[in-house]
CHARMM internal coordinates of N, CA and C (Angstrom, degrees):
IC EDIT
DIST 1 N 1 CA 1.4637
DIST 1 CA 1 C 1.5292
ANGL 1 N 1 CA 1 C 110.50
DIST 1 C 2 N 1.5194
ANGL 1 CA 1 C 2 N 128.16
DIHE 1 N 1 CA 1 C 2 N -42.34
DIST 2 N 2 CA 1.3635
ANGL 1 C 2 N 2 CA 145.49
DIHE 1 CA 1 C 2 N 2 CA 150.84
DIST 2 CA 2 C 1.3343
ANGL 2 N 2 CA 2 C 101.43
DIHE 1 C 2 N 2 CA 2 C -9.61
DIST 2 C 3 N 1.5562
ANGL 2 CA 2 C 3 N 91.48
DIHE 2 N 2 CA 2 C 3 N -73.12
DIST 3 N 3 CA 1.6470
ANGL 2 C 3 N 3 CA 99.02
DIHE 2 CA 2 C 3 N 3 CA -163.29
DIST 3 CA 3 C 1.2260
ANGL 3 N 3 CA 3 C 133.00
DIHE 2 C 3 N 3 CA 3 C -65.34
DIST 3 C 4 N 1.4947
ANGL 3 CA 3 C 4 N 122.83
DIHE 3 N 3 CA 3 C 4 N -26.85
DIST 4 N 4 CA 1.1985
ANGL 3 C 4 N 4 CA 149.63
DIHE 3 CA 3 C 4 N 4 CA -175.94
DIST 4 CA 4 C 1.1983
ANGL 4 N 4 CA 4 C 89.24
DIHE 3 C 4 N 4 CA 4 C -66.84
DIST 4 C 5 N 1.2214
ANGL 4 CA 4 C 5 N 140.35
DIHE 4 N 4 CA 4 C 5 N -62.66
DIST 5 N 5 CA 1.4975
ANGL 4 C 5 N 5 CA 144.03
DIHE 4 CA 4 C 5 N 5 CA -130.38
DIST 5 CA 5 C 1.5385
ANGL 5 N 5 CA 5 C 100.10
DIHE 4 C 5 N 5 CA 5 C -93.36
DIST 5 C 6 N 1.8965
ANGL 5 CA 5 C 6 N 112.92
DIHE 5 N 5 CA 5 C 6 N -24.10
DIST 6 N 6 CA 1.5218
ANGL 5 C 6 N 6 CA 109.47
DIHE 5 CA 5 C 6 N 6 CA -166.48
DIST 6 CA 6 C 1.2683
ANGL 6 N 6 CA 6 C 88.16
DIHE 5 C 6 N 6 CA 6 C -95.17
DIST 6 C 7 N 1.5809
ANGL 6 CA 6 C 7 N 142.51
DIHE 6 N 6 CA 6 C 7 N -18.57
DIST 7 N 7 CA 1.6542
ANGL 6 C 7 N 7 CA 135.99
DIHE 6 CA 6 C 7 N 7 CA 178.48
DIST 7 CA 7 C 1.7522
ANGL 7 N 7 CA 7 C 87.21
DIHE 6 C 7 N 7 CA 7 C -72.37
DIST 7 C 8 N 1.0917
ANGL 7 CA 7 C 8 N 115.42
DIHE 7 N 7 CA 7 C 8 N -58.84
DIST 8 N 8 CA 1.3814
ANGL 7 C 8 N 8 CA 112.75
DIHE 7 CA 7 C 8 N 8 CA -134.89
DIST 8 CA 8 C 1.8434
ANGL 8 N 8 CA 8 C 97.30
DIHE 7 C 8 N 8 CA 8 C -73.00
DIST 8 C 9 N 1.2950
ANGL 8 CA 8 C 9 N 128.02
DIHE 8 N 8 CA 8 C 9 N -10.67
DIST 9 N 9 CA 1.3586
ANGL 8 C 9 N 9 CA 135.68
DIHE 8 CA 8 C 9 N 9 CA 166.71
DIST 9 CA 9 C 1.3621
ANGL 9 N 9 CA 9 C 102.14
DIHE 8 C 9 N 9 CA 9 C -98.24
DIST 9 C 10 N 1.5927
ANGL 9 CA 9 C 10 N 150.39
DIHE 9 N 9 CA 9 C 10 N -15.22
DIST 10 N 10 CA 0.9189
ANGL 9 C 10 N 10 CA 142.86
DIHE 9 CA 9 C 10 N 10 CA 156.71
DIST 10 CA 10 C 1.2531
ANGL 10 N 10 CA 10 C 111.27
DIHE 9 C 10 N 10 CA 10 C -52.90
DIST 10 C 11 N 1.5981
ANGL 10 CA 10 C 11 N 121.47
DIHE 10 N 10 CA 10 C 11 N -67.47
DIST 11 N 11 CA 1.6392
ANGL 10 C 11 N 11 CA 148.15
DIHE 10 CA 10 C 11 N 11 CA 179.85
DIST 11 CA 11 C 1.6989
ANGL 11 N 11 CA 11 C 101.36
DIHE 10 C 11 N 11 CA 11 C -32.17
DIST 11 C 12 N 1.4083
ANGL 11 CA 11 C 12 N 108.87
DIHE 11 N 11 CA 11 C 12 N -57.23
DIST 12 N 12 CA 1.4318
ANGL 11 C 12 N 12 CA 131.33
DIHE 11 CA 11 C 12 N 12 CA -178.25
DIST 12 CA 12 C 1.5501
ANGL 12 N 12 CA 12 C 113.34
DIHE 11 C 12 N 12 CA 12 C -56.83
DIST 12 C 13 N 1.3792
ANGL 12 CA 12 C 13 N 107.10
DIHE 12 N 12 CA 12 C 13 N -38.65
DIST 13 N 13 CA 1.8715
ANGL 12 C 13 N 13 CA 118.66
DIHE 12 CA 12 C 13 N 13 CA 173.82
DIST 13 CA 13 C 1.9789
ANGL 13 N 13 CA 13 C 101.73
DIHE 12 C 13 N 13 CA 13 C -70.88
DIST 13 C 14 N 1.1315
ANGL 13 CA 13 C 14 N 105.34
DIHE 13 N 13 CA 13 C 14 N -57.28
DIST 14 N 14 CA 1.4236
ANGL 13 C 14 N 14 CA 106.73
DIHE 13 CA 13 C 14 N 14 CA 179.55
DIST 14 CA 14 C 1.4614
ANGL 14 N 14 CA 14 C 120.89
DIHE 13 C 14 N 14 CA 14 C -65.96
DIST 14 C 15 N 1.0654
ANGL 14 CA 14 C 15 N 124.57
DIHE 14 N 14 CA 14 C 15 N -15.36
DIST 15 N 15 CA 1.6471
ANGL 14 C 15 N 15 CA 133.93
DIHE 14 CA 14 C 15 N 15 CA -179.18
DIST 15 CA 15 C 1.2212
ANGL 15 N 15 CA 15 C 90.52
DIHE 14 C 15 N 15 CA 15 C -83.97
DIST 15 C 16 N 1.5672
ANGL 15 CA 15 C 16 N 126.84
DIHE 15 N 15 CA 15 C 16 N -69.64
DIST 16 N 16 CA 1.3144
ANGL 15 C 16 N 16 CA 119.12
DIHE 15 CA 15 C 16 N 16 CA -173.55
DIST 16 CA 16 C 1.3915
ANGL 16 N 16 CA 16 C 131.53
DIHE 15 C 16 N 16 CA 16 C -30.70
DIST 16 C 17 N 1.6721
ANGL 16 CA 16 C 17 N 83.65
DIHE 16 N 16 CA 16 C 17 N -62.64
DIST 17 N 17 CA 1.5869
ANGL 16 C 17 N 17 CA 104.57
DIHE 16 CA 16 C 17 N 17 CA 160.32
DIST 17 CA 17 C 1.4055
ANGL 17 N 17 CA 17 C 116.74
DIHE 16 C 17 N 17 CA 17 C -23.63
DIST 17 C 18 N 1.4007
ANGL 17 CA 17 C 18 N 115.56
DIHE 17 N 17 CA 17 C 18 N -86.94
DIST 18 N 18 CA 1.1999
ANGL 17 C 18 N 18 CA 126.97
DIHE 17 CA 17 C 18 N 18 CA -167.90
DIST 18 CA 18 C 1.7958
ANGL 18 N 18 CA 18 C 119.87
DIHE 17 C 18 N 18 CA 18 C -49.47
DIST 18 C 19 N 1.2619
ANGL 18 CA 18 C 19 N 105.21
DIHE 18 N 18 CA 18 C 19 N -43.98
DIST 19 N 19 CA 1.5327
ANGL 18 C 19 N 19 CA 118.15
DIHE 18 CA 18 C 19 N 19 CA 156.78
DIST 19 CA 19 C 1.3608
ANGL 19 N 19 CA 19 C 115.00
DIHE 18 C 19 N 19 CA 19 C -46.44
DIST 19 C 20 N 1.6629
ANGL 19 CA 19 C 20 N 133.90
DIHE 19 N 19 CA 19 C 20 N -39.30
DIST 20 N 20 CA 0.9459
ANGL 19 C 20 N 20 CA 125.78
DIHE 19 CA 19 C 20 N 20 CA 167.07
DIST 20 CA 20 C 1.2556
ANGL 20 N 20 CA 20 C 143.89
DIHE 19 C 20 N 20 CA 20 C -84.22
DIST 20 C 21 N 1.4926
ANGL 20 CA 20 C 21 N 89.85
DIHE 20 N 20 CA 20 C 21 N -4.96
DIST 21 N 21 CA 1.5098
ANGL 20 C 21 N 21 CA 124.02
DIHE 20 CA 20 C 21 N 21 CA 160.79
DIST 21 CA 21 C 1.3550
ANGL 21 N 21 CA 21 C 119.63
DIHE 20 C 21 N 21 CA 21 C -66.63
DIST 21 C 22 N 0.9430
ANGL 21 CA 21 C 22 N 109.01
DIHE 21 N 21 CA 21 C 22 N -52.14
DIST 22 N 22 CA 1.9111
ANGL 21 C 22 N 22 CA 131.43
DIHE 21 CA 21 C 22 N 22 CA -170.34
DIST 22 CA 22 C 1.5154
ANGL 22 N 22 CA 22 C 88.24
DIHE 21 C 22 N 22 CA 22 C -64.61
DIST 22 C 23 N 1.3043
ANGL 22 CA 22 C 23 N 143.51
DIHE 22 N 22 CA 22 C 23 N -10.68
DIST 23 N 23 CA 1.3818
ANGL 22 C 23 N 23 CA 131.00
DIHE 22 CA 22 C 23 N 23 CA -161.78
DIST 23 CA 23 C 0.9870
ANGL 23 N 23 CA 23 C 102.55
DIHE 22 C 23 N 23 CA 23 C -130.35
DIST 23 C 24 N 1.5441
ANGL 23 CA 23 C 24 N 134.83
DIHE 23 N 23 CA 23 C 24 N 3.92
DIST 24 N 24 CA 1.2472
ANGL 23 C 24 N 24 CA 130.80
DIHE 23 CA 23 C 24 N 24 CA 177.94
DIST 24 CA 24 C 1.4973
ANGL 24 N 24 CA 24 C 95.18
DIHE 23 C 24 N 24 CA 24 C -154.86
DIST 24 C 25 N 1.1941
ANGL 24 CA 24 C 25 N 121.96
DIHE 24 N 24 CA 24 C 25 N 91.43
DIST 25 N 25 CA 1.6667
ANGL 24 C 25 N 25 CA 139.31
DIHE 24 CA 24 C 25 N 25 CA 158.61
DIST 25 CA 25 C 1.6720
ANGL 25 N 25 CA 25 C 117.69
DIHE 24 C 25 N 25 CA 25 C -19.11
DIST 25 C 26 N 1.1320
ANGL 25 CA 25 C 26 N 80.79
DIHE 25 N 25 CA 25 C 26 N -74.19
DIST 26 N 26 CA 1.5028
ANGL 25 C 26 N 26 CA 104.28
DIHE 25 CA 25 C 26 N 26 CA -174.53
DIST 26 CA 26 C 1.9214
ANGL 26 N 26 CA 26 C 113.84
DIHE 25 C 26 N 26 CA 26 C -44.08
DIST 26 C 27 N 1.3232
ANGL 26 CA 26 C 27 N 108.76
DIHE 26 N 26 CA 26 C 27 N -11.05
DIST 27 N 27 CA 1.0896
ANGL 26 C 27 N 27 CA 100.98
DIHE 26 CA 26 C 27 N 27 CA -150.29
DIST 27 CA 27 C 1.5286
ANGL 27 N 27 CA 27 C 106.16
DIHE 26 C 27 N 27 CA 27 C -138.78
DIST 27 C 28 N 1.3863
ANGL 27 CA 27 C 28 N 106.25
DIHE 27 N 27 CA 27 C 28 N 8.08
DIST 28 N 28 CA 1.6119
ANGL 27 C 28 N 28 CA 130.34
DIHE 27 CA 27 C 28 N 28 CA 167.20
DIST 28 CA 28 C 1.6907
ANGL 28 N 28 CA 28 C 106.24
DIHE 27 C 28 N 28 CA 28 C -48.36
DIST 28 C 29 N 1.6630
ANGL 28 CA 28 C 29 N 113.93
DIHE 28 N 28 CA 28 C 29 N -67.23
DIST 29 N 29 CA 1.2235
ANGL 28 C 29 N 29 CA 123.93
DIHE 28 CA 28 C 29 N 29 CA -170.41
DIST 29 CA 29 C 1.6504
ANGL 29 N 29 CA 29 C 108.87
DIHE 28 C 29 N 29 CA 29 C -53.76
DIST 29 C 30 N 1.1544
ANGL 29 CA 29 C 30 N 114.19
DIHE 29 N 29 CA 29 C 30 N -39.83
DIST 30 N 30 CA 1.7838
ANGL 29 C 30 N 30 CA 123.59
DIHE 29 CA 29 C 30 N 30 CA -161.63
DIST 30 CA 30 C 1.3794
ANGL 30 N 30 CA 30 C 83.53
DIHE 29 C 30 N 30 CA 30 C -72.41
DIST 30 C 31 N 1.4793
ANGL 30 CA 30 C 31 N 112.74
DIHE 30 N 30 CA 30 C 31 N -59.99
DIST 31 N 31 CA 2.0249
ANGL 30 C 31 N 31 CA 107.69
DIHE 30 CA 30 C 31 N 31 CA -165.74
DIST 31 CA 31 C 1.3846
ANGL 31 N 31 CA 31 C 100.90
DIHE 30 C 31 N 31 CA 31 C -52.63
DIST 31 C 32 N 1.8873
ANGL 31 CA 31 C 32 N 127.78
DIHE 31 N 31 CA 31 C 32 N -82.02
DIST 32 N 32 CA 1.0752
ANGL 31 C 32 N 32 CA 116.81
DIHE 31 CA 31 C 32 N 32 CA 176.01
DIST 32 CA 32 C 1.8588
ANGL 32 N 32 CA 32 C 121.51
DIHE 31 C 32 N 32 CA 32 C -3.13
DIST 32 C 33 N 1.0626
ANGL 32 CA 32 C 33 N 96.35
DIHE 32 N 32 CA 32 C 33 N -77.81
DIST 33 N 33 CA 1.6686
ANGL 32 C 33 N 33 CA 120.05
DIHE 32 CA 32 C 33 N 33 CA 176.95
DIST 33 CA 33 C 2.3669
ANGL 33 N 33 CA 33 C 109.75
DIHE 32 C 33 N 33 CA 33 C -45.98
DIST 33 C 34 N 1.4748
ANGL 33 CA 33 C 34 N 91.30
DIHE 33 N 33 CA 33 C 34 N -42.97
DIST 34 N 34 CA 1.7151
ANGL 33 C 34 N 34 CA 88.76
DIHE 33 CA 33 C 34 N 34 CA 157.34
DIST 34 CA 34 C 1.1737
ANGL 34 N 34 CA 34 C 125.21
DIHE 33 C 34 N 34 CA 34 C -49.37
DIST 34 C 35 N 1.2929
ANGL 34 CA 34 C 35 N 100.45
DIHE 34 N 34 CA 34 C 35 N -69.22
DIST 35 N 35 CA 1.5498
ANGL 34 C 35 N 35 CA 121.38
DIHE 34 CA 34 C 35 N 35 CA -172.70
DIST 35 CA 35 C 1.4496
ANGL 35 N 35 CA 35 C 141.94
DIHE 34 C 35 N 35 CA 35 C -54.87
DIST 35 C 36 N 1.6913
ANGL 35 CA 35 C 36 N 93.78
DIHE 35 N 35 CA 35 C 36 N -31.99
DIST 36 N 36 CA 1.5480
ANGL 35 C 36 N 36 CA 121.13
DIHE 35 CA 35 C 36 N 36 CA 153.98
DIST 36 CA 36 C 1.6464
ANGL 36 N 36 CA 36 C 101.03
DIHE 35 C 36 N 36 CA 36 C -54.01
DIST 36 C 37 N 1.1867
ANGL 36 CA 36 C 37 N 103.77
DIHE 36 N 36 CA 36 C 37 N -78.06
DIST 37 N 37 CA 1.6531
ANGL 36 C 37 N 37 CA 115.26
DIHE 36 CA 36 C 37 N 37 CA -177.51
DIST 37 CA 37 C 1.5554
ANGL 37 N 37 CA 37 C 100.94
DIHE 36 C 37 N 37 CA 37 C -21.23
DIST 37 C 38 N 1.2985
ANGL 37 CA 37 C 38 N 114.63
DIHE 37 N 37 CA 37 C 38 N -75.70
DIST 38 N 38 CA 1.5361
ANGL 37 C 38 N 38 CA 129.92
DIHE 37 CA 37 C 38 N 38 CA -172.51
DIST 38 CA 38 C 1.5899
ANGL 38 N 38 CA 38 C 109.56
DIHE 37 C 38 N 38 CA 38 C -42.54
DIST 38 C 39 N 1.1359
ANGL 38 CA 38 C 39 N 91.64
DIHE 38 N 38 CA 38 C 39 N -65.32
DIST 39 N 39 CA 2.0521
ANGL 38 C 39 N 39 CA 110.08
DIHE 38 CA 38 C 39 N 39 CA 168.17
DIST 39 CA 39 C 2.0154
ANGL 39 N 39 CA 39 C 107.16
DIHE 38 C 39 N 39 CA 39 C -23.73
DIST 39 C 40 N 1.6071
ANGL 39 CA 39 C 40 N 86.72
DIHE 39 N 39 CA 39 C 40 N -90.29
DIST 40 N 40 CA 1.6093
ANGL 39 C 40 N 40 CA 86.33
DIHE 39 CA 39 C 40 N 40 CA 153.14
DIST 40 CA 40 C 1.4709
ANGL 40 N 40 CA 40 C 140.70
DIHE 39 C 40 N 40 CA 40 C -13.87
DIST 40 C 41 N 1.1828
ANGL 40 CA 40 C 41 N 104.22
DIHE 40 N 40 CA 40 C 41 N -77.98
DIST 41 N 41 CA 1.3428
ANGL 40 C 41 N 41 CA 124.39
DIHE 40 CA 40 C 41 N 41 CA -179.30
DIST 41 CA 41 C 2.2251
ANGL 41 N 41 CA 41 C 110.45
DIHE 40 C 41 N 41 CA 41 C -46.88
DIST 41 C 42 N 1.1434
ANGL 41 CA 41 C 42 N 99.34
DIHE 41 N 41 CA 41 C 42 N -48.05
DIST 42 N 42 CA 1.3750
ANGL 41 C 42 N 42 CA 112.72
DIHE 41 CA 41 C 42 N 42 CA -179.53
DIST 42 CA 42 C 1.7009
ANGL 42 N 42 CA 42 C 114.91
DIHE 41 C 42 N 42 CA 42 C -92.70
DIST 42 C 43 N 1.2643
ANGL 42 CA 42 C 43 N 105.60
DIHE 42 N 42 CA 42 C 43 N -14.10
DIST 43 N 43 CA 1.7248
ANGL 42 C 43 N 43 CA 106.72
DIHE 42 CA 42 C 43 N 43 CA 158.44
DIST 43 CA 43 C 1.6156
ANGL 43 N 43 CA 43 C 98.21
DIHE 42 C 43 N 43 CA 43 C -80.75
DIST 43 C 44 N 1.1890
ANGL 43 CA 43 C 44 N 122.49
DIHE 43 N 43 CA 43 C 44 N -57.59
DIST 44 N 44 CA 1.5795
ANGL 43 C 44 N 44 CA 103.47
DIHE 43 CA 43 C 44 N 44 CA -148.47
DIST 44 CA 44 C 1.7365
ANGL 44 N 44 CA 44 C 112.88
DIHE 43 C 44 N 44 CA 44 C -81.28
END
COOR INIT
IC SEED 1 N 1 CA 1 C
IC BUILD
């Protein structure tokens, strides 16, 4: 149940994301490039 709940608010951070992406062009590459970072950061 843990787990479900930490994808399913993860899923919810990245959707947003991407929605807020879609509305600001310019700023696709930098997020991408966040998110990796973040990605990273919480794998290692």
């Amino acid at each position: 149940m843990k787990n479900s709940m930490l994808l399913g608010a993860m899923f919810g951070v990245v959707a947003a994301t991407a929605i807020y992406s879609a509305s600001n062009q310019n700023l696709i590459k930098k997020t991408k490039r966040t998110l990796l970072k973040k990605l990273e950061d919480v794998l290692d």
